[in-house]
Structures are given as C-alpha cells and as structure tokens.
N, C-alpha and C positions, 0 to 999 in steps of 0.2 A: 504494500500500500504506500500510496504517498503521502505527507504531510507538510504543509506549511513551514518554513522554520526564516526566523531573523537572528542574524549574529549584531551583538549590540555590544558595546565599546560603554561598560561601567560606570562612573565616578570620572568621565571625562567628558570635556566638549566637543574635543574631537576625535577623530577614527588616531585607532592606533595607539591613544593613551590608556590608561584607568586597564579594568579589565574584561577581558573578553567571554561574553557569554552566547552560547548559542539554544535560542527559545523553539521548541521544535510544538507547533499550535494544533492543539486537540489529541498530542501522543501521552494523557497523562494514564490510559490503560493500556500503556504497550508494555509487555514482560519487562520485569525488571533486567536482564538479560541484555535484552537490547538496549534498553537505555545509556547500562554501561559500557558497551561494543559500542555505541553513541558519540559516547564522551572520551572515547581514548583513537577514535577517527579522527575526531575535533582537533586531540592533543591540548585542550581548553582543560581547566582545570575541574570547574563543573558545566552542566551543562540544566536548563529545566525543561517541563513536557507540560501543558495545560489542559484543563478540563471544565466540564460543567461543575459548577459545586450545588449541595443542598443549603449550605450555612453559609456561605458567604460568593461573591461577585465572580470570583474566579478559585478554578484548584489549581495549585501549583505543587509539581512534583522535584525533587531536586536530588542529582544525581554526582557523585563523583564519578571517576575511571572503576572503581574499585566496589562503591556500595551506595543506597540512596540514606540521604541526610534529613534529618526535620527543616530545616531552615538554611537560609545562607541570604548575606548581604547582598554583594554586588549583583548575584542573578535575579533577587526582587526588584532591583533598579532595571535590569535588562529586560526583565518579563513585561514591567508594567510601559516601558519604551518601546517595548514589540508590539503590544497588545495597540498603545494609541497611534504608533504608528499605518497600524492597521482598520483604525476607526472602531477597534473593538472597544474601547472605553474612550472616555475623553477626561478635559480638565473637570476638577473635583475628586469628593471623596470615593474609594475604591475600599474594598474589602478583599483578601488573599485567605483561601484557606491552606492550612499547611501540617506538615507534622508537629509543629511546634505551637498551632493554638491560630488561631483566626488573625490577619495581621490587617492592620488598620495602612492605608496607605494614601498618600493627597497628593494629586498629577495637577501639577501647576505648566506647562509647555513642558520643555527636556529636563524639568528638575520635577525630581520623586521623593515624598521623604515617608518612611515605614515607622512607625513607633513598635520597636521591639518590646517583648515582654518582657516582667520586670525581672530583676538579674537573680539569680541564685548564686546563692555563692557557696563552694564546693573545698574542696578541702588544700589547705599549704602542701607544698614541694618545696623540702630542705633545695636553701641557692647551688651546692655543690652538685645534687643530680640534675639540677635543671642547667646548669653555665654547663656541663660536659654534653649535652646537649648541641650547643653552639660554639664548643674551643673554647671558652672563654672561661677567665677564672671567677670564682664565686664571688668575689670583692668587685668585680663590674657591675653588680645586681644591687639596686635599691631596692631597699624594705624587701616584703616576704613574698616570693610569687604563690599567686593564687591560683586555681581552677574557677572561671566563673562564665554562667552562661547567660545571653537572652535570648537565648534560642537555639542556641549548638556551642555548647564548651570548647574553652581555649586554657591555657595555663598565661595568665598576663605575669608580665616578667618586663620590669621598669630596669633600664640600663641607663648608666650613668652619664652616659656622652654620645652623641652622632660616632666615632670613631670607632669605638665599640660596637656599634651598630653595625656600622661595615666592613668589618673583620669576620663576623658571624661566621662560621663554617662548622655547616650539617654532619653531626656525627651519628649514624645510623644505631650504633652498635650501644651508642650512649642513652638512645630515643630506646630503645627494647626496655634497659633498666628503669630508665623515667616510666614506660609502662607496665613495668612489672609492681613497682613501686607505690601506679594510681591501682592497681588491680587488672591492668586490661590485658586483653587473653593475646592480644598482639599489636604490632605496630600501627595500624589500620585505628589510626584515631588523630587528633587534633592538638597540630602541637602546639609548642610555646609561642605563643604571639608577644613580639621582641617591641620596645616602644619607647622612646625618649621624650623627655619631654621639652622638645624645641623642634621647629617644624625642617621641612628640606629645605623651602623659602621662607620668604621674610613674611609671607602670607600663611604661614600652617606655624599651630603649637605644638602637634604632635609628630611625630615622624616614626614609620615602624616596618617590620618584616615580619614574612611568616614564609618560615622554610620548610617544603613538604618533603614526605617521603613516597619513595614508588608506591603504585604504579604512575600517580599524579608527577606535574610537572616538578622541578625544583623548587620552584620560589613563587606567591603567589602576588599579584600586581597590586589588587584591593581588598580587603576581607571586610568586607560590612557587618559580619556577625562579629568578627573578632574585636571590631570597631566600638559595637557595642556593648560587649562584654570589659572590654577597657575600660572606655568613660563610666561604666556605671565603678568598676573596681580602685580608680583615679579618685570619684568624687568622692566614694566610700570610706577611702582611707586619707582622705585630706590634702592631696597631692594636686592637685590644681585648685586654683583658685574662685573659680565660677563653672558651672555646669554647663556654659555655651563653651565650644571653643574649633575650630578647624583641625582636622584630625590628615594626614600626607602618609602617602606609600607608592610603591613603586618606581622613584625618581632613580633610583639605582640601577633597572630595570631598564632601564631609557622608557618608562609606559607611566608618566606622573599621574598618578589617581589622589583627586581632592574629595571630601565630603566634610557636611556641618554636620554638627552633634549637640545633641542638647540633652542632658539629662534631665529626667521628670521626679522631682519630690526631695524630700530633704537626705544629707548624706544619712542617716540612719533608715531611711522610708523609700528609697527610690522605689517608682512606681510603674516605668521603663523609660525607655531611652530613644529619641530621635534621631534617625541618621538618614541624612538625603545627599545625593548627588545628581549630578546631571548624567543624562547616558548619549550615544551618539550610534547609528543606525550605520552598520558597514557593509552588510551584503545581507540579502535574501533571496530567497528559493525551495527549491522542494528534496525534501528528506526520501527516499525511495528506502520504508524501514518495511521490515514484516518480522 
C-alpha cells in the first residue's frame, strides 16, 4: 500500500537545520515491524505514523530504528507541520493523542508549541557512572544527575562548561553499566541528555547533546522531550533563574535547532512544561509500505 508521508526539518526555519522527521499520514496501524524497517530507511532518528483518534484530534505513533516510544519532541513539531501543511488542521488549538497521555498543542503558522506532561522525576545516577558514559570525568558534572521524564525519560546531566560539552565521546561499554545500574534489561533506552547552561549563541541559555546508541544515529540534532525533561529538572533544582528561557542543540552538528520553553507552576509544583519551535517542510511523497 501506499501512504502519504512529509519529511519536516524540526526546531528550525529552514531545511536542513533542527531535526529531521519523516510523518508517514494514516500509517499509525501498520505492524510495528514496518514502522521500524521505516525508520532505519530514513537513517532519521525517529520517524511518526498518524491516525484517527477517539480522545483526541489526531493519533500519533512514534517510532525509533529499534522500538516505538510514548512520546518525542521534535517529531510532534514535525507531525503537526505535516498535518497543516496539508490543510489537515490549521492555526489554533490541536489535541495529539499519544503513548504518553493526550498532548495539548497551538499551531500559530511554522511555530508549534506542545505542553508536555508534568515531569516525574525518577531516580539519581552516582556522577562517576554517568561522566564514563561520555569520557569525561565526574568533576565536569554539576549537582546530581537525574532520570526525569515528561513524557519519555532522559538522565539530565548539567556540565560545567561548552568545552566539556564538546569533548563528549560515546562510551558504549560504559552506557551497559549506567543501564544495569537504572535496572534496564539492555542498552535500548534513553541516554544522558548532556546540557550547559549558556546557549551556542548569544541568542540561547541552554546549549546540549544527546548521544545515541545503535541501531539509531550517533548524535541527535533536537530532542524536544529531552528539552522538556530538562527545564522542568533546571527549575526544580534552582539552576536557572526564570522558567522562560531559549533552550540550542545541534550547532555542532552543522543542523542548529532553537526552541522556547517555559515551564508551568512553581519549582516544587510544576504542572508541565512548554516547548515550541518552528519546523520547515523538505520533501514529500508516497511511502510504498505493506
């Protein structure tokens, strides 16, 4: 069969930057199977598949290379930039249903912004198993890294400097023990999402990575869930100073991805978290999936 699909350009204004997702329209009951043969075609990091929903406006399915996820940032910016690109919704409010809980979302032109759910926060990872993770040593790492989700868990891990940031290098063998550690049966899970607090430019506060493991790409361009999991673990623990703030990734990448963030409710009570970007429309066509 064939399906619809847009490939949309994330948390940027134009083609090429931010990150790349490809929206494949009315595949959200094709085998999970295909989805992830899908997504490792693409070589995209994830990929999502859309549907009728009963509870909310649109279903959204969202797939790595590897397995399908409850939630993810940048491809709810790309789905909902597919979707109006297409005249399937317009400006205003929109409802996403998801594995992660029904997601509120406001299409104002090419900027999208999602209020994630409100954060959980999950359990510390001693700084030494997390810095072997990325080479680096445990005195690069402020305060205590956390596991926290709003809507697909990250481990946030506040580094001391840009430098540090971009020294990073992926220790597979170190990522096993970090998961043995949280309890997980294998590496196939969500790593440390790495984050300074001063932006790439003179326009961003934040500045961050996130370095995957196979069968996914190396390094991810935008992470909108990890975004969120951030800001809400930032405001929590007293580390920024206001709950708005511009949040940068990918500049290392050569693929610069911007989004605004706003956290919702007091640092003891966050109630979730705003994250919007703009997305940019790169190519469209038909999926010949079965």
């Amino acid at each position: 069969m064939s399906y619809d699909f847009d490939w949309v350009d994330a948390f940027s204004d134009v083609v090429f930057g931010g990150n790349g997702c490809a929206v494949v329209h009315g595949g959200a009951d094709l085998p999970d199977a295909v989805c992830m043969a899908y997504v490792r075609e693409t070589s995209l990091v994830e990929c999502t598949f859309t549907g009728p929903s009963d509870v909310a406006d649109v279903r959204v399915r969202y797939f790595l290379a590897s397995r399908e996820i409850p939630f993810a940032g940048h491809p709810t910016v790309a789905t909902v930039m597919a979707l109006r690109a297409r005249g399937l919704v317009t400006d205003g409010p929109l409802t996403l249903e998801t594995q992660a809980g029904v997601i509120p979302v406001e299409v104002t032109g090419d900027h999208v912004k999602m209020t994630q759910i409100a954060p959980t926060f999950g359990p510390t990872v001693p700084a030494d198993i997390v810095a072997a993770v990325g080479g680096i040593a445990p005195d690069d790492i402020v305060g205590q890294p956390q596991v926290v989700s709003t809507g697909l868990p990250f481990c946030v891990t506040v580094l001391k400097d840009r430098a540090t940031l971009e020294r990073l290098k992926f220790d597979v063998d170190a990522l096993r023990r970090f998961s043995i550690f949280l309890g997980q049966p294998d590496t196939d899970m969500m790593e440390p999402f790495w984050v300074t607090l001063s932006g790439a430019t003179d326009h961003g506060d934040t500045f961050s990575r996130l370095l995957l493991a196979p069968p996914s790409p190396p390094e991810d361009a935008f992470t909108g869930s990890a975004t969120g999991a951030m800001a809400a673990y930032l405001w929590a623990q007293g580390m920024i100073p206001e709950p708005a703030f511009v949040a940068e990734q990918g500049h290392g990448m050569g693929r610069p991805g911007r989004g605004s963030v706003k956290v919702l409710g007091a640092r003891d009570a966050i109630t979730g978290v705003e994250v919007s970007g703009q997305g940019a429309l790169v190519m469209s066509g038909k999926a010949f999936l079965s």
